[in-house]
N, C-alpha and C positions, 0 to 999 in steps of 0.2 A: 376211572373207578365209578360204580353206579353205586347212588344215595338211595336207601332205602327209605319210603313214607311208611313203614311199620311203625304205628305208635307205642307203646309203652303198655296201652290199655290193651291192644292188639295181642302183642305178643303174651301177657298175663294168659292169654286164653287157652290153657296148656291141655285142655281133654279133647282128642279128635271127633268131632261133630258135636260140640257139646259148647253149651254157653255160659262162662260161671254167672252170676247175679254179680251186679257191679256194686254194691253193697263189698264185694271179697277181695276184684279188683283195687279197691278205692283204699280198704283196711290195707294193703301190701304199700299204695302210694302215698298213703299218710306213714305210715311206720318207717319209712327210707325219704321222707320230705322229696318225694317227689311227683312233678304237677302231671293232671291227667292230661292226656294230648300229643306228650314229650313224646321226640321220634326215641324207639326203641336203641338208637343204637352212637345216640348222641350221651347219654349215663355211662358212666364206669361200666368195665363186663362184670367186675364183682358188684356193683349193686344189681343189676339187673340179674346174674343166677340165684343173689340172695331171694330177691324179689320173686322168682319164678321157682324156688326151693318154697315159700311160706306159698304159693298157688298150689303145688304140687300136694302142702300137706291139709290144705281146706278144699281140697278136690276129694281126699279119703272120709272127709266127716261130712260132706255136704250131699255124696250119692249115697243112699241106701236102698233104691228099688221102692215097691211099691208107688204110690201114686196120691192123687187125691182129687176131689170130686167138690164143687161149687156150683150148686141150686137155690137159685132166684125163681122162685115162685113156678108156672111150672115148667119154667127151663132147667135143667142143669149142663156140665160142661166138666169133661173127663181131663186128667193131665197124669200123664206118667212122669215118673222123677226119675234123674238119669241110673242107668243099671250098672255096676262095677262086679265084678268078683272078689274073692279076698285076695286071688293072684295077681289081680290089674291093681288093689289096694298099696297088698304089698310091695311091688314094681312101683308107686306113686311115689311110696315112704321113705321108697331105697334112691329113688329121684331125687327127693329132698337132701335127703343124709350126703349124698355124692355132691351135689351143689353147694352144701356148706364146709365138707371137707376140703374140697378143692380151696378153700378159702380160709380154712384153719377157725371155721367158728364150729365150733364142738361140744359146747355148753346152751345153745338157744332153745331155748323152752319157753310155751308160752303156759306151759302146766304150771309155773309158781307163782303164778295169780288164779283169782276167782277165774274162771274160763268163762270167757263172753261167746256164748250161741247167738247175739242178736244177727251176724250177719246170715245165719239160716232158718232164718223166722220169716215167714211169707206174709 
């Protein structure tokens, strides 16, 4: 049987060509107390789809399109923000929902607290 070296952090990285901020990663490895590094596939299966259910729905708030622009004096320097549709959104949301039903958590919401945006503050 072949051991996979997928880490934990690795596999969190759930948009194809796309890299979340490890700020989003790190939020998912604190909230399941688990350390950055961990091979993917040494965790429970239900913590790891919990954990790649709470990626799937900080993948929906964190692409909006457009971009943003950083000028030091007279350089500046272009970045575009990743692109989603509301169909690739929705498809994220239903990702999630299906990760935690599989698992019978049906009640997780992080909407009944103050919502923290720090991890998508640049």
């Amino acid at each position: 049987m072949a051991t996979s070296t997928l880490t934990i952090d690795e596999y969190l990285q759930v948009i194809p060509n796309q890299t979340l901020p490890t700020r989003i990663v790190q939020r998912a490895l604190g909230y399941y107390d688990v350390s950055t590094g961990v091979l993917a596939f040494s965790i429970t299966e239900e913590t790891r789809d919990l954990m790649e259910a709470m990626m799937w729905d900080a993948a929906t708030a964190y692409v909006s399109g457009g971009g943003s622009t950083l000028k030091i004096d007279n350089r500046s320097m272009s970045e575009s923000s990743i692109q989603a549709t509301d169909g690739d959104k929705a498809l994220w949301k239903a990702n999630a929902a299906r990760l935690r039903a599989k698992w019978g958590v049906t009640d997780f919401t992080e909407t009944n607290c103050i919502y923290d945006a720090t991890p998508y503050w640049q």
